[in-house]
VMD Tcl script that draws the C-alpha trace (Angstrom):
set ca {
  {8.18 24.01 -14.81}
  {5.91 21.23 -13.41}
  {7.90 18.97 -10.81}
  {8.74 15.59 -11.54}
  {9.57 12.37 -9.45}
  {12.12 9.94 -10.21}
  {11.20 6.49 -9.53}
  {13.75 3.99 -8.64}
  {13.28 0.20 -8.86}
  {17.04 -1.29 -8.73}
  {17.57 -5.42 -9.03}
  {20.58 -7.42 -9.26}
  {21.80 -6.32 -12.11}
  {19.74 -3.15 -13.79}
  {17.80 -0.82 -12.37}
  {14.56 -0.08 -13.50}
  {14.02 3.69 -13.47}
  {10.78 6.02 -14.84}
  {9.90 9.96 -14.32}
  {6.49 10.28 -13.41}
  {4.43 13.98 -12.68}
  {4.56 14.67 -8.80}
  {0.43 13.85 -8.09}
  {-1.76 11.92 -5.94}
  {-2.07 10.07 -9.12}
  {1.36 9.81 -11.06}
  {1.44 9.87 -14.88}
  {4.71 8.26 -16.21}
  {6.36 10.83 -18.32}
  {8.90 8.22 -19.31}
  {10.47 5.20 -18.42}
  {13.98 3.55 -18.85}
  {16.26 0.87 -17.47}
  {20.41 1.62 -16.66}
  {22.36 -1.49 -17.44}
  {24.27 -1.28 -13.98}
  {23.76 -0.91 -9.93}
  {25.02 0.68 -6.66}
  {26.84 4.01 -6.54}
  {28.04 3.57 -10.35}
  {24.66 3.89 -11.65}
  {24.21 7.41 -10.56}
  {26.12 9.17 -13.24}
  {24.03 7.28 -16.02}
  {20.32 7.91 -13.91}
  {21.32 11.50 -13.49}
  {22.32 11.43 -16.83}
  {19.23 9.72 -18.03}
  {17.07 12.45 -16.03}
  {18.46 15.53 -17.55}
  {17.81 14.00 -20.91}
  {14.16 13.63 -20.02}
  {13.25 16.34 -18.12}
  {13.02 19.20 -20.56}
  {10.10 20.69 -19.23}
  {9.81 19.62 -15.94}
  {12.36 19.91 -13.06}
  {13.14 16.76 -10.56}
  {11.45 17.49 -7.32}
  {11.67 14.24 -5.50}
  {13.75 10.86 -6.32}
  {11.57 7.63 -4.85}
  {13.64 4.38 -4.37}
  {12.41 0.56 -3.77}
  {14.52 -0.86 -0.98}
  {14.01 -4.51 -0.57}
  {14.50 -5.24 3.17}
  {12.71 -2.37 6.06}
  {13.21 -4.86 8.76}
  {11.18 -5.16 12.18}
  {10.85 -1.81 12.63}
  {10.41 0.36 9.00}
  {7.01 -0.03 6.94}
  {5.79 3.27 5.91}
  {7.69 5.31 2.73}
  {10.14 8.24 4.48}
  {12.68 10.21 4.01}
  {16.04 8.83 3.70}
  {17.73 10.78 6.47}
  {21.52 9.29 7.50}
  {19.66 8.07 10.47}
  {17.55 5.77 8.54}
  {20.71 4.81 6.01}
  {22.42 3.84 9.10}
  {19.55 1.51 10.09}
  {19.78 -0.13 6.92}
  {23.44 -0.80 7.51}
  {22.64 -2.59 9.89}
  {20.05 -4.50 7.74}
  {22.85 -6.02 5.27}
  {22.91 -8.96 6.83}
  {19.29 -9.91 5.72}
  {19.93 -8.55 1.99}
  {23.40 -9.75 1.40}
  {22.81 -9.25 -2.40}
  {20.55 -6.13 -2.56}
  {20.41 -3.53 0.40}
  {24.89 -2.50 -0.11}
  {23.79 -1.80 -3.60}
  {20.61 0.04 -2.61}
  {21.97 1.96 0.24}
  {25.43 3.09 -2.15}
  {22.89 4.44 -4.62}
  {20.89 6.25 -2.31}
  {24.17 7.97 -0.86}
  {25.88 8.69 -4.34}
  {22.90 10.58 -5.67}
  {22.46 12.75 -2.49}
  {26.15 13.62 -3.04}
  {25.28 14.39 -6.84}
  {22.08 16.30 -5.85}
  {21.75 17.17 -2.29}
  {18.75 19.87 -2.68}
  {16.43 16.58 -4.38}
  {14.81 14.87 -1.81}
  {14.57 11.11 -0.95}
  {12.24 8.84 -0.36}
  {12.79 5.23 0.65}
  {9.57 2.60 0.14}
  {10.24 -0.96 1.88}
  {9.48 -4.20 -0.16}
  {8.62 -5.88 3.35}
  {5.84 -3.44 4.53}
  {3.08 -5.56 2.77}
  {3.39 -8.33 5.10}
  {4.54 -6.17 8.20}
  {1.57 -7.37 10.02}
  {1.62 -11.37 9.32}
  {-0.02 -13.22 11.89}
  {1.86 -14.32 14.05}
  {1.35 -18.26 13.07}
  {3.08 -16.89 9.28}
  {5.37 -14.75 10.86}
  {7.34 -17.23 13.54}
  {10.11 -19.62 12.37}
  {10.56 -22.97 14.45}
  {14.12 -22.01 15.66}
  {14.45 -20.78 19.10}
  {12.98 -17.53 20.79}
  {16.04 -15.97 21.45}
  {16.24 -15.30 17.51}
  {12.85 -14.12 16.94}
  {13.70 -11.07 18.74}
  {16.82 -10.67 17.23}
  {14.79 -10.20 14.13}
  {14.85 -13.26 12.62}
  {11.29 -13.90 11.23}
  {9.45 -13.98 8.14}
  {9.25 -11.14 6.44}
  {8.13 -11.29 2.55}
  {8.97 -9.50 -0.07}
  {7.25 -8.19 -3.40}
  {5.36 -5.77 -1.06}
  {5.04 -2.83 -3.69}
  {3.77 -5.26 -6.59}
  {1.00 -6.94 -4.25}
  {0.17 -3.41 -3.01}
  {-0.19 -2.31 -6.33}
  {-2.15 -5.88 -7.56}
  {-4.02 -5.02 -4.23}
  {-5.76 -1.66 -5.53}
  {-6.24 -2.68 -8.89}
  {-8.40 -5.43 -8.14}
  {-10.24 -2.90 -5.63}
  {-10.65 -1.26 -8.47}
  {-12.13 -4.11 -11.36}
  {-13.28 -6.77 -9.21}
  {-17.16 -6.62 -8.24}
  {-18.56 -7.30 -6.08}
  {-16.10 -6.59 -3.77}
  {-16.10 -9.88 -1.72}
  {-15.89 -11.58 -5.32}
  {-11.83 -11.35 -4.46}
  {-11.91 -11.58 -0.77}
  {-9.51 -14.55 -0.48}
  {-6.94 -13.89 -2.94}
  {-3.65 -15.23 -3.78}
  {-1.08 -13.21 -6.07}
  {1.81 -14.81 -7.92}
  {4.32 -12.56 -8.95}
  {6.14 -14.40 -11.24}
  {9.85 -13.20 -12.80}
  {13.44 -13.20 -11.92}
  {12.18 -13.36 -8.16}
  {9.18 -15.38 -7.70}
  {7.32 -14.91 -5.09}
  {3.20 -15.89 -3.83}
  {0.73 -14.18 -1.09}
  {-1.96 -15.18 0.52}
  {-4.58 -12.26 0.81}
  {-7.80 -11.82 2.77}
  {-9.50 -8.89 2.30}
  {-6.40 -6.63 1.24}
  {-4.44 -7.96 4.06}
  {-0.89 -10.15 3.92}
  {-1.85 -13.65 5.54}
  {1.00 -15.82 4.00}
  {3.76 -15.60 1.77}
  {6.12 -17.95 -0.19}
  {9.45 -16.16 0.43}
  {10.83 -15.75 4.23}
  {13.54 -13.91 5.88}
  {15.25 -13.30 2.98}
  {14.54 -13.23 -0.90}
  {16.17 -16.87 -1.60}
  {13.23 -18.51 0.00}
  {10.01 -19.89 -1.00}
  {9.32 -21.37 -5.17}
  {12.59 -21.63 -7.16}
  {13.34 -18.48 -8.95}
  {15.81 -17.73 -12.12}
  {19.19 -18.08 -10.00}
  {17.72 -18.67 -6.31}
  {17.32 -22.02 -4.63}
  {13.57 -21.37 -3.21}
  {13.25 -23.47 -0.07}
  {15.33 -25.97 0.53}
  {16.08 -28.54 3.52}
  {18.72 -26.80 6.07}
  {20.81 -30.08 6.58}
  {21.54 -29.74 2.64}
  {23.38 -26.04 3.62}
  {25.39 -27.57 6.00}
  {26.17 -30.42 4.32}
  {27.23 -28.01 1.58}
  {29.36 -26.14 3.51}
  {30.91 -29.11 5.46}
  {31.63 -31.15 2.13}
  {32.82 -28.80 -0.06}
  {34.15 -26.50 2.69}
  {31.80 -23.67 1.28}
  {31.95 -20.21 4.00}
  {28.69 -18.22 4.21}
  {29.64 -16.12 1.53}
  {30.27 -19.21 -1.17}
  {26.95 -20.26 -0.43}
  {25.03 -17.06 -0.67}
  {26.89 -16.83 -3.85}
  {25.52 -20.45 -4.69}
  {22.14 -19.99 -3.78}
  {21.42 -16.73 -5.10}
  {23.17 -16.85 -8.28}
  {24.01 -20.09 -9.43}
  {20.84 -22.09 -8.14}
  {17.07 -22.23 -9.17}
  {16.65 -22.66 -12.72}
  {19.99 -21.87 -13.48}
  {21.26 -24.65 -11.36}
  {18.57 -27.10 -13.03}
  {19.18 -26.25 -16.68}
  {22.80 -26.01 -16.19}
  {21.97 -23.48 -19.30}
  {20.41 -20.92 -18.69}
  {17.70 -18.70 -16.01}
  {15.64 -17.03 -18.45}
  {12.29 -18.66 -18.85}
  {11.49 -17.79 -22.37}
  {15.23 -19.77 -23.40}
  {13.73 -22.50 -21.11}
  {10.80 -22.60 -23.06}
  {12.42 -22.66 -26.69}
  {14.68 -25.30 -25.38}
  {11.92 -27.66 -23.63}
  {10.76 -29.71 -26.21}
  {14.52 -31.13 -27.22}
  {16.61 -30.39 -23.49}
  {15.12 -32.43 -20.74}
  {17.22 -30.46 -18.33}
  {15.29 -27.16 -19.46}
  {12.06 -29.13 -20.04}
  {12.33 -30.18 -16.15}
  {13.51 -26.53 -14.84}
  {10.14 -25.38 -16.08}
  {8.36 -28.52 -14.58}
  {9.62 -27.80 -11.17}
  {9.30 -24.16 -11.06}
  {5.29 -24.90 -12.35}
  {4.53 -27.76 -9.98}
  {6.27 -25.52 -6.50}
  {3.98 -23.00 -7.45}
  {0.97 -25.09 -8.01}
  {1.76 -26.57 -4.45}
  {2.17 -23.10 -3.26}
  {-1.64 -22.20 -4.51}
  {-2.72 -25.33 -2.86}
  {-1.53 -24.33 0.31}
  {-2.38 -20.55 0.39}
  {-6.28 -21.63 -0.75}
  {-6.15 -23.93 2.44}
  {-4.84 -21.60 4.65}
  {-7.47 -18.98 3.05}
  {-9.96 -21.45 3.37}
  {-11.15 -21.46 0.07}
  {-9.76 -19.37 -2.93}
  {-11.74 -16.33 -4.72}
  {-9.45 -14.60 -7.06}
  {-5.88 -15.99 -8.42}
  {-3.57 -13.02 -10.06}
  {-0.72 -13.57 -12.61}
  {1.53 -10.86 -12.34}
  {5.46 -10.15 -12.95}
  {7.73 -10.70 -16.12}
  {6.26 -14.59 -16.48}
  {3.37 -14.55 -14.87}
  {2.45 -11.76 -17.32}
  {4.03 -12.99 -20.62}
  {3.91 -17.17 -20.10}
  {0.98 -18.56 -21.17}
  {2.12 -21.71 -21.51}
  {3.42 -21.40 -18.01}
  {0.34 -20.19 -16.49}
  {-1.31 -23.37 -18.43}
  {0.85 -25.72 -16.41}
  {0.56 -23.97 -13.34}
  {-3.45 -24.17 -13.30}
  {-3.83 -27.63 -14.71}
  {-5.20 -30.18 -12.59}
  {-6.20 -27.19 -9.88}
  {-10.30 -27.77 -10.88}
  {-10.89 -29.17 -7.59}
  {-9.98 -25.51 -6.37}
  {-12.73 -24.25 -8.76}
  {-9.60 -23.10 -11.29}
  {-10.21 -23.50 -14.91}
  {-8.93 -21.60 -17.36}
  {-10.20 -20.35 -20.64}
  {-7.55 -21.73 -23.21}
  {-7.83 -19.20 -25.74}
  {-8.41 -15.93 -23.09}
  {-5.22 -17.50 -21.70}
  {-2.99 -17.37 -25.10}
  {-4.03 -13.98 -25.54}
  {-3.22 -12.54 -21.90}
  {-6.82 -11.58 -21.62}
  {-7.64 -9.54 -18.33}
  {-9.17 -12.56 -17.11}
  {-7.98 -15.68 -18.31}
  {-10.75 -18.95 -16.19}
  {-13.99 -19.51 -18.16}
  {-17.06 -17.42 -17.08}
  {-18.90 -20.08 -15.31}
  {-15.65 -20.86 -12.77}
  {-15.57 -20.51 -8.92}
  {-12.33 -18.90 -9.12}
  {-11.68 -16.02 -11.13}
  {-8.04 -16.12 -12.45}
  {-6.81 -12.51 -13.55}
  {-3.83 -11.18 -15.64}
  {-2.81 -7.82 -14.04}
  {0.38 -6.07 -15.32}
  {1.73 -4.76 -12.06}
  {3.79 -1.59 -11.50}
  {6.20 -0.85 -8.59}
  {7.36 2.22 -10.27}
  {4.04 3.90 -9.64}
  {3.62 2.95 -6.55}
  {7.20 4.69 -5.64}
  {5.87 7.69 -7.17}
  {2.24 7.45 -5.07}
  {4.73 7.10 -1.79}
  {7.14 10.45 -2.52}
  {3.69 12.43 -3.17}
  {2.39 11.53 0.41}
  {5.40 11.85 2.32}
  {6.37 15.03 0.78}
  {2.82 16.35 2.01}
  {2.20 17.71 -1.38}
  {4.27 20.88 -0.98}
  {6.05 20.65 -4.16}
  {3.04 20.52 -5.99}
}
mol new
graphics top color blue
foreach p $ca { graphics top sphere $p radius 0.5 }
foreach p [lrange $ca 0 end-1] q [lrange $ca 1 end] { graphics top cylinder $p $q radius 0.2 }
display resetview
């Protein structure tokens, strides 16, 4: 039977899952999503697998893992060295990496002989420069670790070689930014392939506001959180990460197409949407500078793929930056969505993390299992 490779993508509260062929060039056999996370999951992936693997066997299992540090880029194996190392990690990823790392463990317990392979969400912007990369706190911290990392690494590598792929010439995208837009929003600045900026920081919560996560916010207001309503770390990770960003706006809800149904009659939703559009717009405004000068924009992610409406907002008033859009390419989710005669070429590009996984386990298995 033809070996197969699981791909793992696991979030918050699902985890993404697809079986794809084990190539230099995956094809997705099938795709799926388990309603839970962490070490309980197993059972129902396994599960899941045998289900859908009728005719191929499982000869690799690939896993997204949101937070490599300083020191891990490239896709490995996930060796109890390296699962160690990621213990000591937690810290960064609160809300993701104990899940992550209890899922990696529980299915090497369920099937030891299946390899792992870990891919970091980080590695895209390993190499910021160093003006990026440096908070303004003092020394002593930076090497400690504590730095801007960025995260989204696997969709903007992904976004990355598809427009190598469709965008002639090539310098016709040389100064890129990328918006992936969904539950976690995040933006990077690109010059020619390379990570120059990017929205989010140490951690996920950073950056634009997101479905349940602040985004940015002034530091004094986290103290004066925890001071006032005697909040310990943990209360407001909890508050920031899960009961913040649109959530906290709304006060109903963190799903952007409810936000959008209930705009025109909730001003509560109807702002959410107008903040989360106008940080973003700011966001392009400042990447393009820091670029100096913009080439390609790409809408990627749940909303950035889906929203036109949001996308609209997002781009109005950015003509000065040589964005216009095309109204109707826009409603449709056309490729490319700015009018032909436009400096900047704005691009709809569904991404896919899952693949990438699958690229990863290929190359660091060296191709033996094929």
């Amino acid at each position: 039977m033809a070996p197969s490779v699981l791909a793992i993508n696991a979030g918050s509260a699902t985890v993404k899952c697809a079986l794809f062929t084990l190539d230099a060039e995956p094809r997705a056999l099938v795709r799926g999503a388990i309603e839970q996370t962490g070490s309980a999951a197993a059972p129902r992936l396994l599960a899941w697998v045998d289900a859908k693997t009728r005719d191929t066997h499982l000869a690799a299992i690939g896993h997204r893992i949101v937070h490599g540090g300083a020191r891990h880029h490239d896709p490995q194996p996930a060796t109890p060295a390296l699962l160690d190392d990621l213990q000591q990690l937690i810290p960064f990823a609160p809300n993701h990496l104990p899940d992550e790392i209890a899922l990696v463990e529980a299915l090497s317990r369920a099937r030891p002989d299946v390899p792992q392979i870990v891919c970091f969400d980080t590695a895209f912007h390993h190499d910021l420069p160093e003006i990026a990369r440096r908070l303004p706190i003092p020394r002593a911290y930076d090497s400690k670790g504590v730095r801007r990392y960025g995260f989204h690494g696997l969709s903007f590598s992904f976004l990355v070689q598809e427009l190598q792929k469709i965008a002639e010439p090539p310098a016709s995208w040389r100064r890129a930014i990328l918006a992936h837009l969904g539950n976690g929003s995040s933006l990077a600045a690109v010059l020619d392939g390379r990570s120059v900026d990017t929205s989010m920081g140490m951690t996920p919560i950073g950056g634009v506001v997101m479905s349940t996560r602040s985004g940015d916010l002034d530091p004094g207001l986290v103290t004066y959180l925890g001071r006032t309503e005697r909040l310990t770390a943990d209360d407001l990770e909890r508050l920031l990460s899960h009961r913040a960003g649109l959530l906290g706006i709304s006060d109903v809800t963190s799903d952007m197409r409810e936000l959008l149904k209930r705009e025109p009659t909730d001003p509560a939703c109807r702002m959410a949407v107008a903040i989360y559009c106008y940080q973003i717009k700011k966001c392009i405004g400042g990447f393009t500078a820091a670029l100096g000068g913009l080439d390609t924009l790409v809408f990627s992610g749940g909303i950035g793929e889906h929203a036109p409406r949001i996308r609209a907002s997002i781009c109005e008033g950015l003509d000065f930056l040589g964005i216009r859009l095309d109204d109707r390419a826009n409603a449709a989710g056309a490729p490319v969505i700015s009018l032909p005669d436009a400096p900047v070429v704005v691009r709809v590009i569904p991404t896919d993390e899952e693949v990438m996984i699958a690229r990863a386990a290929w190359h660091v298995l060296g191709n033996e299992d094929a």
